[in-house]
C-alpha positions in Angstrom: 8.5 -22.3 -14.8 5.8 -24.3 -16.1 2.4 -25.6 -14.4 0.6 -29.3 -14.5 -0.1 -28.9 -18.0 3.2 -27.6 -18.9 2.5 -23.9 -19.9 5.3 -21.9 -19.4 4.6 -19.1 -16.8 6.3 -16.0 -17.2 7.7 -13.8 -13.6 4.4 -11.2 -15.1 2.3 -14.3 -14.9 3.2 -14.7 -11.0 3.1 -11.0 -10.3 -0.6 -11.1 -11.8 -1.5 -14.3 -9.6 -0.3 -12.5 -6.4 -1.6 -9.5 -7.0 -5.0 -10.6 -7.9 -4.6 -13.2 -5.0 -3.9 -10.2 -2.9 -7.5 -8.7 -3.5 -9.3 -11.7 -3.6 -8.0 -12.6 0.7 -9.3 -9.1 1.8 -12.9 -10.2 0.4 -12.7 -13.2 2.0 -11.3 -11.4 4.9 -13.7 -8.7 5.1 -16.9 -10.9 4.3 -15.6 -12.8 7.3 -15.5 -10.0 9.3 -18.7 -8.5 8.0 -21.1 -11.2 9.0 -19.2 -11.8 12.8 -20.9 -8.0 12.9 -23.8 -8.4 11.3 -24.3 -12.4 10.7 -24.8 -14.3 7.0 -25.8 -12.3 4.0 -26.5 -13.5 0.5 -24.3 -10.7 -0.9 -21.2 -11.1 0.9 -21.7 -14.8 0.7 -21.9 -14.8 -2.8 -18.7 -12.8 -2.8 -17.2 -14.9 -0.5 -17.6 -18.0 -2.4 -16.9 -16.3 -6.1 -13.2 -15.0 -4.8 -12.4 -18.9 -3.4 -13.4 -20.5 -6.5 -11.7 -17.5 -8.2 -8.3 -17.8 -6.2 -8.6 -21.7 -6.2 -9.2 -21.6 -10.2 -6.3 -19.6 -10.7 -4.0 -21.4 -7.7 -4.4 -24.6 -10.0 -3.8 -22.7 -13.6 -0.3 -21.5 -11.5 0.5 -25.4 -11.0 0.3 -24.8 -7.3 -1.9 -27.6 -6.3 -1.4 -27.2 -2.1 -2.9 -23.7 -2.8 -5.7 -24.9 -5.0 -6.8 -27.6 -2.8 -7.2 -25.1 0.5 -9.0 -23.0 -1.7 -11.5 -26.1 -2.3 -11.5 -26.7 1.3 -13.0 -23.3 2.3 -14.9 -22.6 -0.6 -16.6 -25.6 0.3 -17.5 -23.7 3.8 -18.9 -21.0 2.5 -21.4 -23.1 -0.1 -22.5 -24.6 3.4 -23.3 -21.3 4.8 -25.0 -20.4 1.5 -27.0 -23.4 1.6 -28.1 -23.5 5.2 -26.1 -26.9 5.7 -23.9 -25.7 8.1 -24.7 -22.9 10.6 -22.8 -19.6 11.2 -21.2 -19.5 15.1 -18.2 -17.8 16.2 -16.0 -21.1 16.2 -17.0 -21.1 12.6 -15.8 -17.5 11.7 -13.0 -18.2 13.9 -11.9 -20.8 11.7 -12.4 -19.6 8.2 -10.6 -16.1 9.4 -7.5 -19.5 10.7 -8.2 -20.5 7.1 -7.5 -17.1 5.5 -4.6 -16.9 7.5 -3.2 -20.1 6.4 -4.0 -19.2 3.0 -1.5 -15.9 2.9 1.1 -18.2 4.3 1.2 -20.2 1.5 1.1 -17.1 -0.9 3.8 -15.9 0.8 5.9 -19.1 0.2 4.9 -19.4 -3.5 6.1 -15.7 -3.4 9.5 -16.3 -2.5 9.7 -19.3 -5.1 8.6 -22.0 -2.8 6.3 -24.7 -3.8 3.5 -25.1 -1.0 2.5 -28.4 0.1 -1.2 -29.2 0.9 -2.5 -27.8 4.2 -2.3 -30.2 7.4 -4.8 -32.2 8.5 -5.4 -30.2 11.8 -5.5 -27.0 9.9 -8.5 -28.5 7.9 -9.9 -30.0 11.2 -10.4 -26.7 12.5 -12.9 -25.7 10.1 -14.6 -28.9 9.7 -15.4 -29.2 13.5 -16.9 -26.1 13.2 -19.0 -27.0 10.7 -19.8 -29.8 13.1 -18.0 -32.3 10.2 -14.9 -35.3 10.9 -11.9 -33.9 8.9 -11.4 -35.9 6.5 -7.3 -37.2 5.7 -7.7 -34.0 2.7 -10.5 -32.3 0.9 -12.0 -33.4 -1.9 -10.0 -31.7 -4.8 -9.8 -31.9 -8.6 -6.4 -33.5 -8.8 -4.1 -33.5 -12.3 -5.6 -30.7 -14.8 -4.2 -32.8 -17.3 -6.5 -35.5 -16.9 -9.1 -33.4 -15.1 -11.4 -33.2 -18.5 -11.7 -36.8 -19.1 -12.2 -37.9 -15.9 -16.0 -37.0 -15.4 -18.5 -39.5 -15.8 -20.1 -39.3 -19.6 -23.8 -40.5 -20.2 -25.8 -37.6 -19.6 -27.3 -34.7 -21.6 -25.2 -32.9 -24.0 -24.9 -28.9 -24.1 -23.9 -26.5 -26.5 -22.3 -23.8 -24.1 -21.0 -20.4 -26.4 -19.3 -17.8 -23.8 -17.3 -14.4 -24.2 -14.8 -13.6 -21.7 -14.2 -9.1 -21.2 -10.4 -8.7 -22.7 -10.7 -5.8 -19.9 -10.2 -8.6 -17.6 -7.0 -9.1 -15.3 -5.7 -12.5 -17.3 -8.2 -13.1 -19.8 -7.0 -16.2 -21.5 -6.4 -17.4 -18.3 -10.2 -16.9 -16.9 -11.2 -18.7 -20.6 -9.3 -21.7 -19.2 -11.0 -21.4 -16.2 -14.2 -21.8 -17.6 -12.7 -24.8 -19.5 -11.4 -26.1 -16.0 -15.1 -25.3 -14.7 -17.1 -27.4 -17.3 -15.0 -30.6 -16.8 -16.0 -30.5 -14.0 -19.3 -30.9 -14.4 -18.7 -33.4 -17.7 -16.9 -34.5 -19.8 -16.3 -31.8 -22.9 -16.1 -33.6 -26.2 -15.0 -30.8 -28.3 -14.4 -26.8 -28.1 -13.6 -24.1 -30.2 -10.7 -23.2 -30.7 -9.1 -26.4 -29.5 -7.6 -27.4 -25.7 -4.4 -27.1 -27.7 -4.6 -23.7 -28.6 -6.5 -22.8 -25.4 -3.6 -24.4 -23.2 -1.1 -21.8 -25.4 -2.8 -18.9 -24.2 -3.0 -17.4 -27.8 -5.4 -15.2 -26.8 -9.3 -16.3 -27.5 -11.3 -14.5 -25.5 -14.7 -14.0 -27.4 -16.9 -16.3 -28.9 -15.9 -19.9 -27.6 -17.7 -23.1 -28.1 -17.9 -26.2 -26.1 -19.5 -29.3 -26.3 -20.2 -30.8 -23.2 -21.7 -34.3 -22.2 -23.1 -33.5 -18.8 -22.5 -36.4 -15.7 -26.3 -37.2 -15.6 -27.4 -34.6 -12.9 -30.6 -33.5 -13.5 -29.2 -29.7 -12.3 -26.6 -29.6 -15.1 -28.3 -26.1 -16.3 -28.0 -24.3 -13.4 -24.3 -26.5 -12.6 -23.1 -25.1 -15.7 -25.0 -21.5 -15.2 -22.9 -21.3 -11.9 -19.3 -22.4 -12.7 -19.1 -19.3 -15.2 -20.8 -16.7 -13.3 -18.0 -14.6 -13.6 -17.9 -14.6 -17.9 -19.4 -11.9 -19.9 -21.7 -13.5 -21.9 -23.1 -17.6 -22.1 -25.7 -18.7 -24.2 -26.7 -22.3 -22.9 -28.5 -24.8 -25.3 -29.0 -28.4 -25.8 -27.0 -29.5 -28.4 -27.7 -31.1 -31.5 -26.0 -34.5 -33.0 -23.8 -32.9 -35.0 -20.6 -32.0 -33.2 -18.1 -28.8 -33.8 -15.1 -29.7 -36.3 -12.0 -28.4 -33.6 -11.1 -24.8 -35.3 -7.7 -23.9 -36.1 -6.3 -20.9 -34.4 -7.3 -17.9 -35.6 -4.5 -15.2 -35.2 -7.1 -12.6 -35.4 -8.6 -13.1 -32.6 -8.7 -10.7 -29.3 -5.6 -11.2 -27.5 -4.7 -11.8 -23.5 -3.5 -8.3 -23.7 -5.4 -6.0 -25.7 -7.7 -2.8 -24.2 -6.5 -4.2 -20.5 -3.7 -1.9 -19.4 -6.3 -0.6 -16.9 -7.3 -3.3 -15.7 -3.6 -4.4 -14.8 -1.8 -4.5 -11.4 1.3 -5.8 -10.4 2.3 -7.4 -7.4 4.6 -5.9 -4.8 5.3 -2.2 -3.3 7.0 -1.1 -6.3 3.8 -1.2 -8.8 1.0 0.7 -9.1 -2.5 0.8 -11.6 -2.5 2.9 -13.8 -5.5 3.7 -15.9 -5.2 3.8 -19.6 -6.5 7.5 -20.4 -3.6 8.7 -17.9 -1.2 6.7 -19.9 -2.5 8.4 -22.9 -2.2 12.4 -21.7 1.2 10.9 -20.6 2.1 10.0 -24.0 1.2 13.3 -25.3 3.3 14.9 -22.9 6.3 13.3 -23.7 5.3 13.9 -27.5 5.0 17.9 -26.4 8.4 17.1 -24.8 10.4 15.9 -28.2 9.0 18.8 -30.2 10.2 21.6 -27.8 13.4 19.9 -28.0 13.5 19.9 -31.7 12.7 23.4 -31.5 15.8 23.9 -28.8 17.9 22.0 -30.9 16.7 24.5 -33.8 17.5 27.4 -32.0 20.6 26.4 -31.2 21.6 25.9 -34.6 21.0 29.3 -35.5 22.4 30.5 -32.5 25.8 28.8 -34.0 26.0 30.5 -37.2 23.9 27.8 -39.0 20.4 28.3 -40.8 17.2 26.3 -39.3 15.0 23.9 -40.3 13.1 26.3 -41.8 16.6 27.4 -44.6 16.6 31.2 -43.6 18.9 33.1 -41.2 16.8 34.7 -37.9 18.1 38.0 -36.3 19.1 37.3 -32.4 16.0 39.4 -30.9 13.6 36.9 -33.2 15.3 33.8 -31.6 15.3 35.2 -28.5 11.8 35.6 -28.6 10.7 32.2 -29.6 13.5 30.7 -26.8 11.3 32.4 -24.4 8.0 31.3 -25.9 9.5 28.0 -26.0 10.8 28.0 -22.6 7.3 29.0 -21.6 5.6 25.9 -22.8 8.7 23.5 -21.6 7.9 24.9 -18.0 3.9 24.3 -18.8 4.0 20.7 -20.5 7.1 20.1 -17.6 4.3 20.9 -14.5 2.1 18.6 -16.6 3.6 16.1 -16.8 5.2 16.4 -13.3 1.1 16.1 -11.9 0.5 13.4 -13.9 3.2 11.3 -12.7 2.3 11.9 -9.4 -1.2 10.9 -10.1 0.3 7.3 -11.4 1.8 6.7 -8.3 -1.3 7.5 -6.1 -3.5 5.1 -4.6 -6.6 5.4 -2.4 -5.7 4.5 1.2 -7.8 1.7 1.3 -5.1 -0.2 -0.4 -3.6 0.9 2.8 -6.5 1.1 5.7 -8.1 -2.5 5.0 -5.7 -4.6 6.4 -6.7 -2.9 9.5 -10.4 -4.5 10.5 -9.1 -7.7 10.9 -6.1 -6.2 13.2 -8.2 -4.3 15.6 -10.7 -7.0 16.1 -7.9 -9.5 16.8 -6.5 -6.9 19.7 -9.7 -6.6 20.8 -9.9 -10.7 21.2 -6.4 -10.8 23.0 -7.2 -7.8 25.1 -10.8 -8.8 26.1 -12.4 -5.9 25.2 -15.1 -4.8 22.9 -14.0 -2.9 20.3 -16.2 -0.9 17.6 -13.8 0.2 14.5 -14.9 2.9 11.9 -12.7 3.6 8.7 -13.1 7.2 6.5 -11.6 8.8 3.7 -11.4 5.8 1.9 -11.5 7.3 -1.3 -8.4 9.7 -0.1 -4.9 8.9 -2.3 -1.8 8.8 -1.4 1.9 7.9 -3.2 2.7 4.2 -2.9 5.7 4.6 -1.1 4.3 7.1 1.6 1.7 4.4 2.0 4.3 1.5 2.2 5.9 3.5 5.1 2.7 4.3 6.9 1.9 0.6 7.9 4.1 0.2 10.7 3.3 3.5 12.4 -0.5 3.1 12.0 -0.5 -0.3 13.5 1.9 0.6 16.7 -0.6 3.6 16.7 -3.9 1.1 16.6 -2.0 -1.4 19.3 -1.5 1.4 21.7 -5.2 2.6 20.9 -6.7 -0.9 21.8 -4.3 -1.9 25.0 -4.2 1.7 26.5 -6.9 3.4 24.9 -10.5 1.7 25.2 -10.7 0.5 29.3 -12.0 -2.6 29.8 -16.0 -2.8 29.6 -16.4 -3.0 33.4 -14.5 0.7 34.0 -16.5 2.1 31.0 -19.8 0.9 32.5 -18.4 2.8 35.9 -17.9 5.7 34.2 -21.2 5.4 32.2 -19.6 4.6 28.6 -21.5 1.4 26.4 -19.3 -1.6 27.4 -18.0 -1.5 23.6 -15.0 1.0 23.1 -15.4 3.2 19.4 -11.9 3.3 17.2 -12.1 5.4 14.1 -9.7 5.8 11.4 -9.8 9.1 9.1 -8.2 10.6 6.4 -7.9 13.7 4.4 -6.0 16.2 2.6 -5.1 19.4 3.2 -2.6 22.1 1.8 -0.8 19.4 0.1 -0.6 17.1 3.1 -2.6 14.2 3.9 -4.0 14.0 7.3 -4.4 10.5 9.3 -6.6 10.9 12.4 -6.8 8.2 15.1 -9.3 8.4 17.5 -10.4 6.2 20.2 -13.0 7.0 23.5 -11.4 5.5 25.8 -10.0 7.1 28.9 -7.4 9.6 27.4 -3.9 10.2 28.8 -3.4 10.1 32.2 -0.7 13.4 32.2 0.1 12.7 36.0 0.8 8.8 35.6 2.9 9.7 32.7 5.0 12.0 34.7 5.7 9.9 37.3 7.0 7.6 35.2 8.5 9.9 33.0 10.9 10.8 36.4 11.2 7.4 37.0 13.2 6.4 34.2 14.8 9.8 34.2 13.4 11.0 31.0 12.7 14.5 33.0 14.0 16.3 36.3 11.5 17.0 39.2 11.9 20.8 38.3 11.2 19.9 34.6 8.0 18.3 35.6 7.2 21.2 37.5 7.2 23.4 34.6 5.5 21.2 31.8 2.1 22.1 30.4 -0.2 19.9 29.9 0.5 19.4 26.1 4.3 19.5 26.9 3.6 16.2 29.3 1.5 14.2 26.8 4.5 14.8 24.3 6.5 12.4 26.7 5.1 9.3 25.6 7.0 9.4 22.7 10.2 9.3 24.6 12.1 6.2 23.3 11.3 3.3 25.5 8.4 4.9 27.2 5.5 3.2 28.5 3.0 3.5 31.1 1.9 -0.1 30.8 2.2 -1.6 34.8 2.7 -5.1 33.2 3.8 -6.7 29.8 1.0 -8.3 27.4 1.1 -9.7 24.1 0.0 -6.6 22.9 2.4 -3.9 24.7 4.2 -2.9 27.6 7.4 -3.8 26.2 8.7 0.4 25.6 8.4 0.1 22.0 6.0 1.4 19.7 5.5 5.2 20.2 9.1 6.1 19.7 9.3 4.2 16.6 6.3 5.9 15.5 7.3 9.7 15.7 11.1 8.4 13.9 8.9 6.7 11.0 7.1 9.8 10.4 9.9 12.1 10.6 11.9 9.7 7.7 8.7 10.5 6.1 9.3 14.6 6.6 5.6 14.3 8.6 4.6 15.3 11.9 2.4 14.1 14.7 0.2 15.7 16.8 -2.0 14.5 20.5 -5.0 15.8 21.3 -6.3 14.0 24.1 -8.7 14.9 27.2 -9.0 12.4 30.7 -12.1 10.6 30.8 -13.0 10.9 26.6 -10.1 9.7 24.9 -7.3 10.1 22.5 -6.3 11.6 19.2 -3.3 10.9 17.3 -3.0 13.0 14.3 -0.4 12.8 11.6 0.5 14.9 8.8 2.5 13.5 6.1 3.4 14.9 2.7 1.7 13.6 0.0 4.8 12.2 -1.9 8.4 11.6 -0.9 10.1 12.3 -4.9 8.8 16.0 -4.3 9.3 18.6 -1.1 9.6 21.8 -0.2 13.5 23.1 1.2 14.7 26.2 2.4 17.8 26.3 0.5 21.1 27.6 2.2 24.7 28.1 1.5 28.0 27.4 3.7 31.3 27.1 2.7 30.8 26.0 -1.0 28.1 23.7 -0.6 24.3 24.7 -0.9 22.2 22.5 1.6 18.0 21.8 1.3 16.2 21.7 4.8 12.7 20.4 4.6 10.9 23.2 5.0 8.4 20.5 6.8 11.2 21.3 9.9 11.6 24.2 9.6 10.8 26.9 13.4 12.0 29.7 12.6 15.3 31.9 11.2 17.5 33.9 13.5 20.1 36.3 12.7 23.5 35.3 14.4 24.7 38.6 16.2 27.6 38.8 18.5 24.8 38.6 21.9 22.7 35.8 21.2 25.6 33.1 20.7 26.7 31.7 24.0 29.5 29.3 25.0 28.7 26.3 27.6 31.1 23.7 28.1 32.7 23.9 24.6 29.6 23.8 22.9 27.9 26.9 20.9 24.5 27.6 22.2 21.5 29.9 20.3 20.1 32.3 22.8 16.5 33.3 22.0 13.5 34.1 23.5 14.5 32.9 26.7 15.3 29.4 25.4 19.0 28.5 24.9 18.8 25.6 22.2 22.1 23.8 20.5 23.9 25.6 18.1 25.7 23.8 15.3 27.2 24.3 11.6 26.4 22.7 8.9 30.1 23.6 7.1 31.2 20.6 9.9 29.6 17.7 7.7 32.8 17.8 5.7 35.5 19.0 8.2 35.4 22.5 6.9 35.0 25.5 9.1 32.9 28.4 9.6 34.3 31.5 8.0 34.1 34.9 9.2 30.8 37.7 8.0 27.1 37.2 8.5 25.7 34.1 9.2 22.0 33.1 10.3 20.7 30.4 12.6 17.7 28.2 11.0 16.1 26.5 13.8 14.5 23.4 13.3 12.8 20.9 15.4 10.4 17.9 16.0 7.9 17.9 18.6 10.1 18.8 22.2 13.4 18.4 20.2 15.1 21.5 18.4 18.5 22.6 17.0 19.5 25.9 15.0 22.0 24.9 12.6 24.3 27.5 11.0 24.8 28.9 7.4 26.2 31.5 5.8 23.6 32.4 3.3 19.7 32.0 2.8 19.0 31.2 -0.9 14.9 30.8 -0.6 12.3 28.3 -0.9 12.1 26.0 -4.0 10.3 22.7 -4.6 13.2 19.7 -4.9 12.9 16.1 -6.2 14.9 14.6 -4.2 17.1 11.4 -5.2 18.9 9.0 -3.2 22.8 8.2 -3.0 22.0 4.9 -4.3 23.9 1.7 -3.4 27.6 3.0 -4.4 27.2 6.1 -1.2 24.9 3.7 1.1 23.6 5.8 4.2 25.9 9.1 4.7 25.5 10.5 8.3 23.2 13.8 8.2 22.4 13.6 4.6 18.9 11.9 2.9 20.1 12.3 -0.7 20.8 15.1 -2.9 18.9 17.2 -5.9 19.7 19.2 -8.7 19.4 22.8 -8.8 17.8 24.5 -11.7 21.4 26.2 -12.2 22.7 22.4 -12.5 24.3 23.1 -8.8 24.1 20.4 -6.4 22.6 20.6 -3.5 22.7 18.2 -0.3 19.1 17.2 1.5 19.8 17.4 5.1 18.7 14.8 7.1 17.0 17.0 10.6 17.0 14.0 12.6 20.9 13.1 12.6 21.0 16.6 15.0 17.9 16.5 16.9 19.4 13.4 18.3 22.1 15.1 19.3 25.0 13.9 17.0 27.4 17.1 16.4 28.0 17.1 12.9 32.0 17.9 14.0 
């Protein structure tokens, strides 16, 4: 693919774009949202208007004009705000926040290869009336980068502009052509060093860059040009002098586009993570400790064979014994290692996760006319990528729920003596290995007797049932699937769906979720998710000849099967324990086999309400597992998640709990 000027653009190119795109909407998104709370502020306006002319600068460098040009249209906004032209109202963040919306729709087209047209006219519109302006037919934008450079008007004072851009930076050749793009803007550049050639190549020049450039007459061109690199290192701004810069030839020495950046680098998409440079570094020297204990292996096992070393002398057996051992030793250390550090890479702090969440919950708020005060911690807390990926869904049904059912409206929390505006506040944390999510709202709690009314209703529980439920036991129930207490649908809710889907997200995710909530003060969801899916805990058991993993995570308790707790209803095998009769299956049935005769235990496991004891023949302990899919050529196989590797080399099968808590027999 190639832009205006006809660069060719790599897919790495894109993925840099969109990712850097990515960031640069939640500033704009969050300075919105900052000064609807707390009105303008030089800061987050000066932030605000460096990530448009950022995004639009590196929209038009992609060859994506539509996106470059709504860039110019709201960056021009927010220099009104800056300037005072314009006053801030609610119409007017109402629009920009349109404007940012409209702006991920066209990211998300140029995502899936589509080439996005300019915005409409009404989408414009929008935020010109608020600005109290006539939309014009389009903004005002810079048109053809080809010609972009020649097209200023010439005549005025001429500068000599010398500028270093960070090789740190996410794309440095591109930001140097950025500044290029920046200064032609304001006039017409007669000459640079290197040349536009060997700038528009991308061959890396990053420090020390000349241009020469006759300015359009305005008597701000100082503080013009001052402005349009703000984000570059280093400028040194002088009048310049007759004489004019010969253009340079390349020089291949220079700093290149990719040098002392790895850091600094982040891919687009779910599957890519930053990494900084120093961990890539102890990871390197792990993998070097790696290849010399398995030259030493190798060694070792040449002697073991009859053969002499490395070292040209025979070794007696206890000798290379010994240094196995030793060597084994440090595999199992530098192994660990390395096994922390790669967890580390795939960590992020939930932020990445938690900010798309602001601009969620004041949007509820809007639809659901209520006031709404939302509070995020833990920020800083990190989590693996693909734990986070999973967690979006289940926090936002989680958020929705707290908002529409949660927070009363503001004349009930006035009747009850509450401030009109409800309080929403998003935690997390770490502990033993987990992280912990907490959602918390004041509004009005659960209503337990509501929720068993309609809990009989729908036949969810018997009349006797809801007789004997705790308190605890009843709030459980609105995660029944197609629950809800909502007395009429809204655009948020009401439809059944939400809760259910919550609790099965988190149990995909091995996690658990917990409700503490009291009538009158509100609601506290609070879930418990491992820190990474590649690596669990597993009670490993045997039946038949196949050794299964349980997630531990699942995990009640472990009966021994005796010949008076197993009971027979209906056909079906029933553990009797404790007063509770829960279902009885075998694992042995996943493959058609059957159970064979001698002692056998019963591992209960369970989800909230839900439990099953599952039988097996043999308890082999507790082991840490890295757990790896069946891959495309399997797909899905019922009651299995994927499978792991023993340190024996034994397979063992990872048991999927949730194909018998929903009651599927496994014969």
């Amino acid at each position: 693919m190639a832009n205006d000027l006809g660069w060719s653009l790599t897919e790495d190119d894109r993925q840099l774009f969109l990712a850097e795109a990515d960031e640069l909407v939640q500033v704009l998104e969050s300075g919105a949202l900052a000064m609807e709370q707390g009105g303008i502020a030089d800061e987050t306006l000066q932030a605000m208007f460096r990530a448009a002319h950022t995004l639009k600068g590196n929209a038009g460098l992609m060859g994506e004009q539509g996106l470059a040009d709504h860039m110019h249209h709201l960056e021009a906004r927010f220099d009104d705000l800056r300037s005072g032209r314009v006053a801030l109202t609610p119409a007017m963040i109402q629009a920009v926040l349109s404007g940012i919306d409209t702006m991920r729709d066209l990211l998300a087209m140029f995502a899936r290869g589509e080439s996005p047209a300019a915005p409409t006219v009404p989408a414009e519109a929008e935020v010109a009336a608020a600005a109290g302006e006539t939309a014009a037919a389009g903004p005002a934008v810079e048109g053809d980068l080809a010609v972009q450079a020649s097209a200023a008007a010439a005549g005025g004072p001429r500068y000599r502009v010398r500028l270093d851009v960070s090789p740190d930076c996410p794309m440095p050749a591109v930001r140097v052509f950025q500044a290029y793009q920046a200064l032609s803007r304001i006039g017409r550049i007669e000459t640079s060093q290197p040349a536009q050639e060997a700038l528009a190549q991308f061959q890396g020049y990053t420090a020390d860059l000349v241009f020469i450039l006759e300015a359009a007459g305005a008597a701000s061109a100082t503080e013009q040009i001052a402005e349009a690199l703000e984000g570059v290192d280093d400028i040194a701004l002088a009048r310049a002098e007759e004489e004019k810069p010969q253009q340079a030839a390349p020089n291949t020495s220079g700093n290149g586009a990719n040098g002392g950046g790895g850091d600094s680098l982040e891919q687009a998409g779910a599957q890519t993570v930053r990494v900084r440079v120093d961990l890539l570094d102890h990871l390197m020297n792990l993998v070097g400790e790696l290849v010399l204990d398995r030259t030493r292996v190798a060694d070792l096992i040449s002697h073991l064979e009859g053969g002499r070393g490395r070292e040209g002398k025979d070794q007696d057996q206890e000798e290379i014994r010994n240094e196995l051992s030793r060597t084994s030793v440090h595999l199992g250390r530098v192994t660990l290692d390395l096994q922390e550090s790669i967890m580390k890479a795939r960590m992020l702090p939930i932020e990445h996760l938690f900010r798309r969440y602001p601009r969620l919950v004041r949007d509820l708020g809007q639809k659901a006319g209520k006031k709404v005060q939302f509070e995020m911690t833990g920020l800083d807390t990190e989590l693996d990528r693909m734990v986070m990926d999973e967690l979006g869904d289940p926090l936002t049904h989680l958020l929705r729920n707290a908002v529409d059912h949660g927070i009363e409206p503001a004349d009930a929390r006035r009747a009850s003596g509450k401030p009109e505006t409800g309080r929403v506040r998003l935690h997390a944390g770490t502990e033993e290995g987990y992280i912990v999510i907490e959602l918390t709202d004041d509004g009005g709690g659960i209503d337990v007797q509501r929720v068993k009314e309609v809990a009989l209703q729908r036949g969810v529980i018997t009349p006797e049932q809801a007789e004997q439920l705790t308190e605890r036991e009843a709030q459980e129930l609105i995660f029944a699937p197609g629950f809800s207490t909502a007395k009429e649908v809204t655009e948020i809710s009401g439809r059944g769906v939400g809760l259910d889907a919550v609790r099965s997200s988190l149990e995909h995710l091995s996690g658990l979720i917990e409700i503490v909530s009291q009538r009158g003060e509100g609601t506290t969801f609070r879930l418990r998710i491992p820190l990474t899916l590649a690596i669990m805990r597993a009670l490993l058991v045997r039946t038949g000849e196949e050794i299964y993993a349980l997630p531990l995570s699942a995990v009640r308790q472990i009966v021994k099967l005796t010949g008076t707790n197993v009971q027979q209803t209906y056909g079906r095998s029933l553990l009797a324990d404790r007063g509770q009769l829960i279902p009885l299956q075998g694992l042995s049935k996943l493959y058609g086999a059957t159970d064979r005769e001698g002692e056998s235990f019963a591992v209960v496991v369970g989800s909230g309400r839900q439990q099953v004891a599952l039988r097996v023949e043999a308890l082999l302990g507790e082991q840490e597992i890295v757990l790896k899919s069946f891959g495309d050529f399997l797909g899905a196989v019922p009651g299995l998640t994927g499978a792991t590797i023993l340190g024996d080399g034994q397979l063992a099968l990872v048991t999927d709990v949730r194909f018998f808590l929903q009651g599927k027999d496994a014969s």
